[in-house]
C-alpha positions in Angstrom: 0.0 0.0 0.0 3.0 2.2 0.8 4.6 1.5 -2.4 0.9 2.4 -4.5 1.0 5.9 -2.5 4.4 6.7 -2.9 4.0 5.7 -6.6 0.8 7.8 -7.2 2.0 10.8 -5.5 5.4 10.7 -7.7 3.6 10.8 -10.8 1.2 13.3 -9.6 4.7 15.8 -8.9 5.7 14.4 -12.5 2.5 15.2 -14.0 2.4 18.3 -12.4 5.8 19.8 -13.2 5.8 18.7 -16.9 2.2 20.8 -16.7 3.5 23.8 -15.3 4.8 26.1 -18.1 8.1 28.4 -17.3 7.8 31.8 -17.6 10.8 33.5 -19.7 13.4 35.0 -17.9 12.6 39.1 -17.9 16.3 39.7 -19.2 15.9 37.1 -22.0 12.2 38.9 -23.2 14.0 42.0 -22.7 16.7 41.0 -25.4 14.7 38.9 -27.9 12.7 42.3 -28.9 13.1 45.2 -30.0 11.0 47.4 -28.0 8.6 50.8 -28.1 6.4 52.8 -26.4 2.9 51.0 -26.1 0.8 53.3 -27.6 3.4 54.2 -30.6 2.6 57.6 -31.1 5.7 58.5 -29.8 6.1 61.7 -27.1 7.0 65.0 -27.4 9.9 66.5 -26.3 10.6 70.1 -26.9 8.2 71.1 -29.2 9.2 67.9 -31.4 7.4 64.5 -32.0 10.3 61.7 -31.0 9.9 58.0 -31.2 12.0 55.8 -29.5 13.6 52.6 -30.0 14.7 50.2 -27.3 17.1 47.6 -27.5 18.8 45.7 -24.6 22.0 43.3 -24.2 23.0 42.0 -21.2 24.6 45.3 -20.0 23.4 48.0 -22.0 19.9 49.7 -23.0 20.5 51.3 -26.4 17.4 54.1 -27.3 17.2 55.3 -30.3 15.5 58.6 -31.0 13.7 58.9 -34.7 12.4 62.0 -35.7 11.7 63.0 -38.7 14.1 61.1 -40.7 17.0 62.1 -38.4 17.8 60.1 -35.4 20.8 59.0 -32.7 21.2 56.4 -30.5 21.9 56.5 -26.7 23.8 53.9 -24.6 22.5 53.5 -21.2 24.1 50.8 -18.6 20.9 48.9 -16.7 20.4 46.0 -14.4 17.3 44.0 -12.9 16.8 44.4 -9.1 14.3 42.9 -6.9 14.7 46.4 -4.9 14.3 50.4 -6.0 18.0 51.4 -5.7 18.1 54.9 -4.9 21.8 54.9 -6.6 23.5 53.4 -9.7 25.1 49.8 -9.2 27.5 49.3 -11.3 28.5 45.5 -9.5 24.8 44.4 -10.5 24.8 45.2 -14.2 24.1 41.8 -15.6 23.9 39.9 -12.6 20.1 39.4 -12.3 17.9 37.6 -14.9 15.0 38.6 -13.5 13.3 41.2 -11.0 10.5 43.8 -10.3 12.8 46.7 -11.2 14.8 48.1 -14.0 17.5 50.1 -13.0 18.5 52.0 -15.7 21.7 54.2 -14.8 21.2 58.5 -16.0 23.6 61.5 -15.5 21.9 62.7 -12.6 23.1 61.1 -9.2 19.3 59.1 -9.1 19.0 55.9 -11.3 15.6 55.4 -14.1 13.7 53.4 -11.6 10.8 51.5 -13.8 8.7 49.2 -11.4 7.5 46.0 -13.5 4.4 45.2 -13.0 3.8 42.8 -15.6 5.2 41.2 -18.7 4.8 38.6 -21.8 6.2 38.4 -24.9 4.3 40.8 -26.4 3.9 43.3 -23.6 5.6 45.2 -20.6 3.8 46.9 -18.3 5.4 49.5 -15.9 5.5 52.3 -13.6 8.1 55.2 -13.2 8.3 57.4 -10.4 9.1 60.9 -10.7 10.4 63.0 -8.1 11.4 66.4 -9.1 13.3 67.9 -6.3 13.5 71.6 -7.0 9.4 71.9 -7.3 8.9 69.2 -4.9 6.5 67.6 -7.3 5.9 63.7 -7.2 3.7 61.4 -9.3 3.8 58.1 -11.1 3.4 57.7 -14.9 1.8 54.2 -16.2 4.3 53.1 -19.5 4.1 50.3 -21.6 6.8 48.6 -23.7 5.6 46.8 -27.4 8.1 44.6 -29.5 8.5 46.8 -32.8 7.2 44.3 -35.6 
């Protein structure tokens, strides 16, 4: 009887694993794509319509601006982090596969901090948390990431 129970239970934990389905690591669905903004219209930024590609490698964000024709591309060192570092870390870049913050490093003293809230292979969903210091304004903007097709 002992043998039966053990045997049944052991292909119930088979059955069950093979059944579950992994979900990708967020550093591998970040580097398969090429990403955009969700709603593709692109923002604006000083008085100019800019859309902006994003492509990551294990280290490095690269954004490329397009507008109008013209365009550049910026290189940004990031990392995954289970926590919202308040400061760059330059020991983590590439370190983490997967994590509920991208840490993307700016030339201010304060990191990009994007809070993942959910992804699949055709969609991120974040927040980003703005803090503006000098006019002590604070508020959270919603963002989605698209693959480009």
């Amino acid at each position: 009887m002992k043998r039966f129970i053990l045997s049944l239970l052991l292909a119930f934990c088979c059955f069950y694993g093979l059944s579950q389905s992994e979900k990708v690591a967020l550093q591998d669905l970040l580097i398969q794509n090429t990403w955009t903004d969700g709603d593709g219209t692109g923002k604006m930024v000083v008085g100019k319509m800019i859309n902006a590609r994003y492509r990551f490698t294990l280290d490095t964000l690269y954004v490329s601006l397009i507008e109008l024709g013209a365009g550049g591309e910026v290189k940004k060192p990031y990392y995954l982090s289970e926590t919202p570092d308040l400061s760059f870390n330059e020991n983590r870049i590439g370190k983490c596969r997967n994590g509920d913050y991208l840490i993307i490093k700016t030339r201010d003293t304060s990191p990009c901090v994007l809070k993942i809230k959910s992804y699949s292979d055709s969609l991120i969903e974040y927040e980003y948390y703005f803090k503006i210091k000098e006019q002590n304004i604070e508020y959270i903007r919603q963002g989605t990431f698209v693959p480009v097709e």
